[in-house]
N, C-alpha and C positions, 0 to 999 in steps of 0.2 A: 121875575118869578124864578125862585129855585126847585129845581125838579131834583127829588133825591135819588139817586145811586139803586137804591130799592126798589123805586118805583120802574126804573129803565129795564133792571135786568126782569123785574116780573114782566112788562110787556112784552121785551124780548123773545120771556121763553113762553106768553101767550102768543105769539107770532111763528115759532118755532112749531108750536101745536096745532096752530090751525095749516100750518102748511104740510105738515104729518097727513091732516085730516085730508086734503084738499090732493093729496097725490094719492091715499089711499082709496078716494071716489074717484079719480081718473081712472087707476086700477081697475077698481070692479069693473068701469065703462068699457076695457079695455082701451083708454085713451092712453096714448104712448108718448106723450111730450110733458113738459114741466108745468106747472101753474104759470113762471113766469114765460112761458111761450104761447101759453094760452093766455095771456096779457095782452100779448103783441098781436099776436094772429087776429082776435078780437078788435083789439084798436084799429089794424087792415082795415078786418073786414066793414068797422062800422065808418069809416074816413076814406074813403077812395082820394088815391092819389097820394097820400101825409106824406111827408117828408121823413126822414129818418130820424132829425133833430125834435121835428114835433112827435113823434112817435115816444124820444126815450123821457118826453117833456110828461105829456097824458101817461104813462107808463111809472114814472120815476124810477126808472134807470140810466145807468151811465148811457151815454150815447155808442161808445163803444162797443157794448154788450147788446148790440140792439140792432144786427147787421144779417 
């Protein structure tokens, strides 16, 4: 299946906009960390114990970025 060029960058910048949105309601909550920190924190909180490798696994992040 070919995915076209068009299609990538319009989800792209739907993904740029829902992350707009998603720090803008942190904002009003006065929540001070990222969406993708609230990823991670989240995955902690519901996985006691995970591993750092399982964590950037359920996360889809690099494992580096995830320390």
């Amino acid at each position: 299946m070919e995915v076209s060029s068009n299609y990538i960058l319009e989800l792209e910048g739907v993904i740029k906009q829902y992350r707009k949105f998603e720090q803008s309601e942190f904002a009003k909550r006065s929540i001070e960390i990222t969406s993708d920190q609230w990823l991670v924190l989240e995955c902690v909180a519901t996985n006691k114990g995970i591993a750092q490798k399982d964590i950037s696994i359920l996360t889809i992040k690099d494992p580096a970025s995830v320390t």
